[in-house]
KOLKELO-961006 format. One record per residue (C-alpha): residue number from 1; x, y, z. Coordinates in pm, whole numbers. Layout:
# residues N
(NUM (X Y Z))
...
END
This chain:
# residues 170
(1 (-4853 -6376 -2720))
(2 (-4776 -6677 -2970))
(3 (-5021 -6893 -2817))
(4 (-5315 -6609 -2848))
(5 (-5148 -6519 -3261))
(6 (-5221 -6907 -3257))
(7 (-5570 -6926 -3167))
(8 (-5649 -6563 -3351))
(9 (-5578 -6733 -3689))
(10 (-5702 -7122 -3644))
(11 (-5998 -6984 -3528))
(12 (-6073 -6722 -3758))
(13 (-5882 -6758 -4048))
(14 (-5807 -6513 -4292))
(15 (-6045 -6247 -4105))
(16 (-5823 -6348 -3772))
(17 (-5512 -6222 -3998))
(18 (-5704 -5952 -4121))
(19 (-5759 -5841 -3751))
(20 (-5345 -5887 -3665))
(21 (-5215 -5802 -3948))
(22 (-5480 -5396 -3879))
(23 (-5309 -5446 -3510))
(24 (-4969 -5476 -3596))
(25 (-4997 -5174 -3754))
(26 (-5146 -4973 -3459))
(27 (-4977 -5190 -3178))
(28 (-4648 -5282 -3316))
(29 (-4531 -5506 -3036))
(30 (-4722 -5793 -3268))
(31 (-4531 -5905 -3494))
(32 (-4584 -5984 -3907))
(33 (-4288 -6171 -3881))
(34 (-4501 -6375 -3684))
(35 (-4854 -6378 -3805))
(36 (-4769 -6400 -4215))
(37 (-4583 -6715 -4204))
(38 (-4780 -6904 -3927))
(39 (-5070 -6810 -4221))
(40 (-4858 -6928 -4455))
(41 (-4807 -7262 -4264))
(42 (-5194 -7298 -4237))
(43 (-5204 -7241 -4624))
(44 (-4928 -7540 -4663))
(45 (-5202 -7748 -4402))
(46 (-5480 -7675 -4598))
(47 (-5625 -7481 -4319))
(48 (-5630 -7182 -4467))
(49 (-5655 -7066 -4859))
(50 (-5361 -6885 -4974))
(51 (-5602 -6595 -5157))
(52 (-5766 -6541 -4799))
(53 (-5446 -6536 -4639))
(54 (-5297 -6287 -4851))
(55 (-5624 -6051 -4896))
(56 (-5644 -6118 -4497))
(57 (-5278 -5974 -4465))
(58 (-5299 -5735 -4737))
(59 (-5603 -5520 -4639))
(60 (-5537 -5572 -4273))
(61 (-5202 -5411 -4311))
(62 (-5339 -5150 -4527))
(63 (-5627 -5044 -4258))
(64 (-5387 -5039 -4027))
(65 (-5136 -4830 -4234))
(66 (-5435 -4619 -4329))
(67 (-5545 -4536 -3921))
(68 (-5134 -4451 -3877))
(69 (-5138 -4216 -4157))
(70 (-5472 -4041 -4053))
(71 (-5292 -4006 -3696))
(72 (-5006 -3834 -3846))
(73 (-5217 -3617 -4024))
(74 (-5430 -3516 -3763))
(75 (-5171 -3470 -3558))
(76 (-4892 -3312 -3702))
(77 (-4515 -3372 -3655))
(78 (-4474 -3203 -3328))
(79 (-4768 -3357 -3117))
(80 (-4678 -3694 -3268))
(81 (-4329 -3618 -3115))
(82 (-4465 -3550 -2846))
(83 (-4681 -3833 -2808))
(84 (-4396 -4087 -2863))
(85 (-4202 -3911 -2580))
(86 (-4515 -3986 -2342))
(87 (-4613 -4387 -2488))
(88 (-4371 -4457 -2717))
(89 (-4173 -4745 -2483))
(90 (-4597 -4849 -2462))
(91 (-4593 -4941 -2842))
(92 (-4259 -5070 -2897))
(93 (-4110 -4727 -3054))
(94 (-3923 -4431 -2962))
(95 (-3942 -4083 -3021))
(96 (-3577 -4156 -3238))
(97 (-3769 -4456 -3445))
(98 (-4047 -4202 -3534))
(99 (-3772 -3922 -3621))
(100 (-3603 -4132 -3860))
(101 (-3878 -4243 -3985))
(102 (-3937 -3885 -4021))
(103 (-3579 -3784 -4197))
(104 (-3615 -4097 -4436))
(105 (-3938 -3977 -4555))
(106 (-3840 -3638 -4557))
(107 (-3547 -3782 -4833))
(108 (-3744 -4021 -5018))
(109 (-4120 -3945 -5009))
(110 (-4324 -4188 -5158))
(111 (-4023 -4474 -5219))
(112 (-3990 -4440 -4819))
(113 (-4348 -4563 -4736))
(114 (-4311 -4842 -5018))
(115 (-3948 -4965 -4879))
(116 (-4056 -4882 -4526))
(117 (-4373 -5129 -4511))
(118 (-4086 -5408 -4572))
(119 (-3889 -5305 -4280))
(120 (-3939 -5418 -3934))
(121 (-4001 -5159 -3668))
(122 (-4054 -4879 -3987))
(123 (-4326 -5059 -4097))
(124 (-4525 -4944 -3855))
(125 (-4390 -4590 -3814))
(126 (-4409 -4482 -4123))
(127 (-4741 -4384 -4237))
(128 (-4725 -4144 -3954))
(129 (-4463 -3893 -4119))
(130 (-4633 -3918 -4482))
(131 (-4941 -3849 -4267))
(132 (-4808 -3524 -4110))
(133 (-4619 -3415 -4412))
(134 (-4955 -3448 -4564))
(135 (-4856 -3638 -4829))
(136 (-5149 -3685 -5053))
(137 (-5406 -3962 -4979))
(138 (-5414 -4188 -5323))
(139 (-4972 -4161 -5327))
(140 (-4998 -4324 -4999))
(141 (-5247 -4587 -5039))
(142 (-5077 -4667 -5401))
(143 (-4700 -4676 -5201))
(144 (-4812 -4865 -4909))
(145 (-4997 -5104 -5126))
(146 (-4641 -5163 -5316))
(147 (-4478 -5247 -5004))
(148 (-4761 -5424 -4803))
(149 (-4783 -5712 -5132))
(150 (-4440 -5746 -5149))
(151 (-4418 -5797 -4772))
(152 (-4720 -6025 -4699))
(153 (-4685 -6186 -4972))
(154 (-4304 -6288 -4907))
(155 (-4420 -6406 -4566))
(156 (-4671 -6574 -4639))
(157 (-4504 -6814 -4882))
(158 (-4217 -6847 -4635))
(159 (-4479 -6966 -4413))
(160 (-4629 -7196 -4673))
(161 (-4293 -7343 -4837))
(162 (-4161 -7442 -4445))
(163 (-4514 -7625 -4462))
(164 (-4407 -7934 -4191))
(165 (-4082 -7762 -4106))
(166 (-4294 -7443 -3980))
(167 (-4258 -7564 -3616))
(168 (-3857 -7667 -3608))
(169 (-3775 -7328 -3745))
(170 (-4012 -7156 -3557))
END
């Protein structure tokens, strides 16, 4: 999977982290952890502009937080239960990541989403209890925006202040 994270972002740039970054969000077994600093190290290369990287990383995290939500929604707390019981183990997360994700949003509303986009494995589970709890639309975007800058944006100048070192560490 590193190889084709790779070629998704030297080929396409910040639209190629746009596209992860939306997929990691939907599909969690591919990882920010990854994609943010390797855009980050194309930044420090001058591959890549740092604004594209971040607005790549930004909105594509956002969409992708945005679909989860609308899932939740739509589906409720029970049927998204449910569904984690049936595919869960096919995205990466269990029906017990989804109910705490469920109990910690339940707590904290709105500071959950922003704190949760910064944690991995809850970043991608989390839209879907603000989703079923219906939590309204703007809150969301607003709280997930919060999180998603502070996240990419910590990544990505990881990525960019390894610069040469980016391979060693990785």
């Amino acid at each position: 999977m590193d190889q084709w994270i790779r070629s998704v972002v030297e080929s396409l740039g910040g639209f190629g982290v746009f596209l992860l970054m939306l997929l990691e969000n939907v599909f969690p077994p591919i990882p920010s952890e990854l994609v943010l600093p390797l855009a980050g190290y194309h930044v420090s290369q001058g591959q890549l502009s740092l604004a594209a990287a971040l607005i790549g990383g930004i909105l594509g995290a956002l969409a992708g937080a945005w679909l989860s939500y609308e899932a939740g929604r739509w589906l409720g707390r029970e049927r998204t239960l449910s569904w984690f019981d049936r595919w869960g183990a096919w995205v990466g997360a269990s029906r017990e990541d989804v109910e705490k994700a469920f109990g910690w949003f339940n707590r904290h509303g709105g500071l959950a989403v922003f704190v949760g986009r910064c944690i991995p494995g809850m970043r991608t589970v989390i839209s879907l209890p603000a989703g079923a709890s219906e939590m309204p639309r703007l809150p969301f975007l607003l709280w997930s925006l919060g999180g998603t800058i502070v996240w990419s944006g910590l990544l990505i100048l990881a990525g960019r202040w390894l610069g040469s070192s980016f391979e060693q560490v990785g």
